[in-house]
C-alpha positions in Angstrom: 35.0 5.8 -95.3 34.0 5.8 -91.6 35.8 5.1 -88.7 34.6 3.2 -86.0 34.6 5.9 -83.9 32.1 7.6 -86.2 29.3 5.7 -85.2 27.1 6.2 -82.6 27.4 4.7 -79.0 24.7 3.1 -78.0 26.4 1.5 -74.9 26.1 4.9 -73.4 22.2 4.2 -72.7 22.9 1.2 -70.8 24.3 2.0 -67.1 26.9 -0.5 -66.5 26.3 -1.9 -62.4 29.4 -3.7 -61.0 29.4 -7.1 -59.6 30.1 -6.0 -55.9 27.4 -3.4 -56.2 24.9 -6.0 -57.4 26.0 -8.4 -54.7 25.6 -5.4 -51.9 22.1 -4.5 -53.7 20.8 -8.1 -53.1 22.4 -8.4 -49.6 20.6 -5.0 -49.0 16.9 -6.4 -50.1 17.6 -10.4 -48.1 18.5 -7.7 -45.1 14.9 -5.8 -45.9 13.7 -9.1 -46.0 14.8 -10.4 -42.5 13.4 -6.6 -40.4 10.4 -7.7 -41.9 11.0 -11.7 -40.6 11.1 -9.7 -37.0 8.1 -7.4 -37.5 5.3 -8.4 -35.0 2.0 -9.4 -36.6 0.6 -6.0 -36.0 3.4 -4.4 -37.4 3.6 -7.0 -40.3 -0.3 -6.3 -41.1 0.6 -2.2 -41.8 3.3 -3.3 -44.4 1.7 -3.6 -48.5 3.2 -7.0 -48.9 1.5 -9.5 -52.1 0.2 -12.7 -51.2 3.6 -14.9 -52.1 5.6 -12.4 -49.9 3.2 -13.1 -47.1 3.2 -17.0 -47.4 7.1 -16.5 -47.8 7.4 -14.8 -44.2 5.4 -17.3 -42.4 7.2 -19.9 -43.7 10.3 -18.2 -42.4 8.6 -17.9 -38.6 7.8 -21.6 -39.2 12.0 -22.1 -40.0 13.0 -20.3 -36.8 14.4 -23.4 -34.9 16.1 -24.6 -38.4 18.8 -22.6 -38.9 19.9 -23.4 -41.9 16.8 -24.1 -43.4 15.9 -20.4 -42.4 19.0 -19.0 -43.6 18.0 -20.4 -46.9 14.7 -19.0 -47.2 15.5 -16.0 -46.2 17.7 -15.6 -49.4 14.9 -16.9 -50.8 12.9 -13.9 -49.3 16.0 -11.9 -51.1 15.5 -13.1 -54.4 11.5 -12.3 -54.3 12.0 -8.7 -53.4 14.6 -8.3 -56.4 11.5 -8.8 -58.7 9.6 -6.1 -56.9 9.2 -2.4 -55.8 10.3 -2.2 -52.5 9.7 1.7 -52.1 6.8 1.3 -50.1 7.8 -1.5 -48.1 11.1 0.5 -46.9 9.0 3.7 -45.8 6.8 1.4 -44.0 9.9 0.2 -42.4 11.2 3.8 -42.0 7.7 4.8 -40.2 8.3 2.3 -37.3 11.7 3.1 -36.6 10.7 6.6 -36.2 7.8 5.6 -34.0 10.2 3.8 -31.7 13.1 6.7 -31.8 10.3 8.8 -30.5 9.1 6.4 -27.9 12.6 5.7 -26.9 13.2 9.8 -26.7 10.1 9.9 -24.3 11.0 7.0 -22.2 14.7 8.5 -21.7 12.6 12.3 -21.0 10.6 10.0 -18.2 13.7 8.5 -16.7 15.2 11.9 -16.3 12.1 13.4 -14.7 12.1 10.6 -12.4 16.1 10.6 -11.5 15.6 14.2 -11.0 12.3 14.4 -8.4 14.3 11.7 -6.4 18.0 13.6 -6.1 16.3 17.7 -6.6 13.2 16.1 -4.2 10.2 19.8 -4.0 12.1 21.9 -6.4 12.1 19.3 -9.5 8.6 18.5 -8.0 7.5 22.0 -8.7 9.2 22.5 -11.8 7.4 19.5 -13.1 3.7 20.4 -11.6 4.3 23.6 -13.5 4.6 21.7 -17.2 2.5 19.8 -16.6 -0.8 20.9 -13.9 -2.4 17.3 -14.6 0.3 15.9 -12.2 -0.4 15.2 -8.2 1.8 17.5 -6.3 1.4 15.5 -3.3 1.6 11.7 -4.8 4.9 12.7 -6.7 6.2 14.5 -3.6 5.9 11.7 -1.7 7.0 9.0 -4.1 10.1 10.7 -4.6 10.9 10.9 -0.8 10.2 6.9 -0.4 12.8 6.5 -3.2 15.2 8.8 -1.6 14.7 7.1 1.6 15.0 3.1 -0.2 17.9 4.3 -2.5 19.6 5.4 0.9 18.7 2.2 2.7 19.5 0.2 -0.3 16.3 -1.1 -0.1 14.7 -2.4 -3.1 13.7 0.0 -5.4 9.6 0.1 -5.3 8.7 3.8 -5.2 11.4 4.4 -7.7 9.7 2.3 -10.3 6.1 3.5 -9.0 7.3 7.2 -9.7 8.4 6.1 -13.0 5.4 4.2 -14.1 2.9 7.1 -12.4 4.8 9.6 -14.7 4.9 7.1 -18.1 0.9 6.8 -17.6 0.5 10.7 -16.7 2.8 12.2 -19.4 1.7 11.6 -23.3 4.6 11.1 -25.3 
């Protein structure tokens, strides 16, 4: 006689996936599916998207003034990327955050370069000629004494913003 117990469990093949964790699964792929509703068309055109994904998101740019229309399709957007692998789209995802963490970490490096010539004035001037030879000793020496001399005035910052963009298009990220 056997026992019930005696008999092999085949439920131990099946991974059982709770009803909140499904629900936060889907809300995590409609969420995937509205970063790439605010991707640029450049941006858009580096991610492996099929054809009905594509027609899906310009559709949604179409919806943008009908907010409730849009809300809709974008859980329609949801439900298509349940049905799909969405490995590839997420590292293409991943690869332009990191290009913007990178561009934001160069931008904050310029902003400090430039707050520094202005309050340091010849010594951050030579500290930065000697990084970086490329730089005009004399143009950054005397941007940085204009925007000592406006920010003192409280004139309206123009050679602050002129040393800033002369180091953004002299300095590669």
């Amino acid at each position: 006689m056997r026992h019930h117990d005696d008999q092999p469990d085949h439920d131990d093949d099946i991974e059982w996936v709770s009803k909140s964790e499904m629900k936060r699964e889907s809300q995590a792929l409609q969420q995937l599916g509205m970063d790439l509703v605010k991707l640029n068309p450049s941006e858009l055109a580096k991610v492996p998207l099929d054809e009905e994904l594509k027609d899906a998101i310009a559709l949604a740019h179409k919806l943008a003034n009908k907010r409730e229309a849009q809300r809709r399709h974008l859980q329609f957007i949801g439900k298509l990327m349940r049905s799909r692998d969405v490995t590839a789209i997420r590292e293409a995802l991943n690869a332009f955050d990191q290009k913007s963490a990178v561009a934001n970490a160069h931008f904050h490096k310029l902003e400090q370069w430039r707050d520094r010539l202005i309050k340091e004035g010849d010594k951050a001037v030579n500290d930065l000629v000697a990084q970086h030879r490329q730089l005009d000793r004399q143009k950054l020496r005397q941007l940085a004494r204009t925007g000592r001399k406006e920010l003192a005035a409280g004139l309206p910052p123009k050679a602050y913003r002129e040393l800033f963009q002369y180091l953004k298009q002299n300095l590669a990220p």
